[in-house]
C-alpha positions in Angstrom: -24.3 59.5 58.3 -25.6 56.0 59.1 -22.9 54.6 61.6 -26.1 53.3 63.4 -27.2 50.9 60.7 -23.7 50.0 59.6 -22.5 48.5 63.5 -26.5 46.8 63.6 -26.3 45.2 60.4 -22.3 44.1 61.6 -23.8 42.7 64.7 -26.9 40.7 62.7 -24.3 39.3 60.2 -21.5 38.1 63.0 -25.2 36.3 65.0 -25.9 34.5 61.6 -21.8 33.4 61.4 -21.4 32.6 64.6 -24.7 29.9 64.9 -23.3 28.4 61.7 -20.0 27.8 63.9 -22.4 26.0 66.1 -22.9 28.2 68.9 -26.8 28.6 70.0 -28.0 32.3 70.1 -24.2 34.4 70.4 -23.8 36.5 73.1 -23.4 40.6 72.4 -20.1 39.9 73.8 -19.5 37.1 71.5 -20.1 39.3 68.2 -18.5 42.2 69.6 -15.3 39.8 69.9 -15.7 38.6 66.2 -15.7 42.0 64.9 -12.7 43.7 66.9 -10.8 40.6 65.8 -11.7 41.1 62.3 -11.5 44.9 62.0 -7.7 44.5 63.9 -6.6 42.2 61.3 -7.8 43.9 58.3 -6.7 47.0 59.3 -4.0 47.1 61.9 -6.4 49.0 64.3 -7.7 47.6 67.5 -10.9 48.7 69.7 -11.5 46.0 72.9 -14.7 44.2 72.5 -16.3 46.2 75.2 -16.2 49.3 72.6 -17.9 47.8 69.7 -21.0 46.8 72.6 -21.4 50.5 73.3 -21.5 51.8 69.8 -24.2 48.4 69.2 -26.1 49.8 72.4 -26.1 53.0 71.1 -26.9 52.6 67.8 -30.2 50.5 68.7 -31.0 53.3 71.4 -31.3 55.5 68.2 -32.5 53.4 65.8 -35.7 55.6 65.6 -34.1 59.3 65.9 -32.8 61.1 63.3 -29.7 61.6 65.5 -26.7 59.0 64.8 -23.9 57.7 66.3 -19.8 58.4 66.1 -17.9 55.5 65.1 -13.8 55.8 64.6 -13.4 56.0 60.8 -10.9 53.3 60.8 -13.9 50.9 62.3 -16.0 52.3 60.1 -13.8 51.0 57.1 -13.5 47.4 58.4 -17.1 46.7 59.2 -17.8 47.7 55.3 -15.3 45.1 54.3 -16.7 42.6 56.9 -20.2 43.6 55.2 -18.4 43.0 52.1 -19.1 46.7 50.7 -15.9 48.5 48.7 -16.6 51.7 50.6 -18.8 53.1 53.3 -20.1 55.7 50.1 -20.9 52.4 48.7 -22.4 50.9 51.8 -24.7 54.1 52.0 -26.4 53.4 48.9 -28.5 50.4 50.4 -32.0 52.1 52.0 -31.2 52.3 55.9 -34.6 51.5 56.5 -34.0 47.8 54.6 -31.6 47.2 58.3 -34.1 48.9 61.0 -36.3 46.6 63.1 -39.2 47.8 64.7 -38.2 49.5 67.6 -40.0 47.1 70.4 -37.7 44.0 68.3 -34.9 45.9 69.1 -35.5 47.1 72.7 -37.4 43.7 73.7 -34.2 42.5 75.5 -33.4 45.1 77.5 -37.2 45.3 79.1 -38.9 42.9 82.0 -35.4 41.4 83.0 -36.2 40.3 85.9 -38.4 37.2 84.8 -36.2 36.3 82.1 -33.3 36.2 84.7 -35.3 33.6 86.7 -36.1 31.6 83.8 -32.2 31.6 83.1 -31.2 30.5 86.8 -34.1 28.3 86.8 -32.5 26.0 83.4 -29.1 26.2 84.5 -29.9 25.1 87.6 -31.9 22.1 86.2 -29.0 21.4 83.4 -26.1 21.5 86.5 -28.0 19.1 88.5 -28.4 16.7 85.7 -25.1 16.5 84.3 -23.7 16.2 87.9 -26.4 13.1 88.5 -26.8 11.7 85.6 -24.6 8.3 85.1 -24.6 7.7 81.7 -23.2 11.4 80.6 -19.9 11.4 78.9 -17.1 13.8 79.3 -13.6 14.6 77.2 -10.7 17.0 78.0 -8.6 18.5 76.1 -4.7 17.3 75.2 -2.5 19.1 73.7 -3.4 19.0 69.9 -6.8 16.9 70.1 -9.7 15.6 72.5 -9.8 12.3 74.5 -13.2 11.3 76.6 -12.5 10.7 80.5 -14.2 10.0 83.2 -15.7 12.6 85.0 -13.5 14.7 87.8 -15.0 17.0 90.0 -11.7 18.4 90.6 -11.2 18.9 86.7 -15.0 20.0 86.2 -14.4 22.7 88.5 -11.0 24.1 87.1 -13.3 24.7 84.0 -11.3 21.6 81.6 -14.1 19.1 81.6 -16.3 19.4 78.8 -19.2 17.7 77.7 -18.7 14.9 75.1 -18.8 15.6 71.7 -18.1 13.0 69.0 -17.5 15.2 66.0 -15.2 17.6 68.4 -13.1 13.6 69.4 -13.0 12.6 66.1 -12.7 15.7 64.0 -11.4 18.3 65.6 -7.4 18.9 66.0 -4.6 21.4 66.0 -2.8 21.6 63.1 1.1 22.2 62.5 1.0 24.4 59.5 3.4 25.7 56.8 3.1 27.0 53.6 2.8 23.5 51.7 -0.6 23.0 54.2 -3.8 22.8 52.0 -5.8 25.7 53.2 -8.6 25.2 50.7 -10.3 22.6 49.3 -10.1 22.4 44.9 -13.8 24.2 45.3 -12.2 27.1 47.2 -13.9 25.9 50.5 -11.9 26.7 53.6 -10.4 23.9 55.4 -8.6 25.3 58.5 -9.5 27.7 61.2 -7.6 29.6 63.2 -7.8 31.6 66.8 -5.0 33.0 68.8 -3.6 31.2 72.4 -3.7 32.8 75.8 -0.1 34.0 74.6 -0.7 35.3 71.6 0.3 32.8 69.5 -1.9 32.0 66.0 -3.1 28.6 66.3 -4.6 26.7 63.3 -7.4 23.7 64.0 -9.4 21.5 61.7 -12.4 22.1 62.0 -14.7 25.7 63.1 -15.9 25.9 66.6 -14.6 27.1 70.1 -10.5 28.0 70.8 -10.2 24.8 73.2 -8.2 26.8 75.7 -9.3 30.3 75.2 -12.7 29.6 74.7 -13.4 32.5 71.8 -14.8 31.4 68.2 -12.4 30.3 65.7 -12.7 32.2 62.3 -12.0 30.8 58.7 -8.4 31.1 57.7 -7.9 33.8 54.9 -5.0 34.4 52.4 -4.6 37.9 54.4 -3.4 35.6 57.8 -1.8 33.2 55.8 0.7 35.7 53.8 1.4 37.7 57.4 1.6 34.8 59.8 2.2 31.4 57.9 4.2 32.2 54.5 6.1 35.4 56.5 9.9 35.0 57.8 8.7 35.9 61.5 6.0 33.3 61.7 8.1 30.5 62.7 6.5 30.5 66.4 3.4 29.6 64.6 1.9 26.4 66.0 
């Protein structure tokens, strides 16, 4: 059995996608989110977020015992394909060793919190003070299918809409109404949408990778799996 090494190496793989999506060192919570979503749609099975944490947590607890870890074999499945293995026999066949870090790596972050927790308090301290006093920061807002910059608000800073201005975000990034005449990929087989789901539910599709502007979770590529279920189905004509 080597549950343990397949949910680390999961975790280091969703860290590496998620920085490419432009988001600076991904939360635990963060990865954990990337994988329930993926493992749901491949397989129909979901686990919350919080679940895939503790088998992470416990799998570096145990990274140097011989004892392992119990994942649900339906996870277990999904995580390979995520890892791009056929099978978890096949996943087996790479050395666990090639995936274990030294054991002070891996239990570095959960030791001398409480100076680290300063440090933190200490820079978001410094970065709220400066966006609220600096003059010459820039702002935009969400609307409906695209970003516009605005002035800043306190009222809309506080309700949590104001965010910081981004000009490939203004100029780049927009919801897309799609069908199954959209171009999903580009002649070199390069995705060219991205997709995340509303507070509702609802499958949203967006131009560019990043941040759901509402929901605040990472967009993911689009696949032909989510196209053939929720764009190209009968039932998909709430899609937006």
């Amino acid at each position: 059995m080597a549950h343990k090494y397949l949910i680390i190496k999961a975790f280091e793989k969703a860290f590496v996608e998620l920085e490419q999506q432009g988001i600076k060192k991904p939360s635990k919570q963060k990865r954990a989110e990337l994988l329930s979503d993926y493992v749901k749609e491949v397989s129909d099975f979901h686990l919350g977020e919080k679940t895939y944490r503790n088998y992470y947590n416990d799998a570096v607890k145990k990274v140097e015992e011989v004892d392992d870890i119990q994942i649900n074999s339906e996870v277990v499945a999904g995580l390979c394909a995520y890892l791009n293995y056929k099978s978890y026999q096949e996943f087996l066949k790479e050395t666990p060793p090639q995936i274990k870090k030294s054991k002070n790596q891996l239990l570095k972050p959960h030791q001398n919190y409480s100076w680290v927790l300063a440090l933190i308090l200490l820079c978001v301290t410094f970065f709220i003070v400066a966006y609220w006093t600096h003059p010459e920061q820039r702002w935009m807002i969400w609307n409906e299918d695209h970003y516009e910059e605005i002035n800043f608000d306190p009222k809309i800073y506080k309700a949590g809409m104001l965010e910081i201005y981004h000009e490939e975000n203004l100029n780049y990034f927009k919801k897309l109404k799609v069908n199954c005449d959209t171009r999903f990929f580009s002649a070199e087989g390069d995705v060219l949408v991205w997709y995340g789901k509303s507070k509702e539910g609802t499958v949203e599709c967006f131009t560019a990778p990043g941040l759901h502007p509402k929901t605040g979770k990472t967009l993911k590529k689009i696949t032909h799996y989510m196209i053939d279920k929720y764009i190209c189905s009968s039932d998909s004509d709430d899609l937006k």
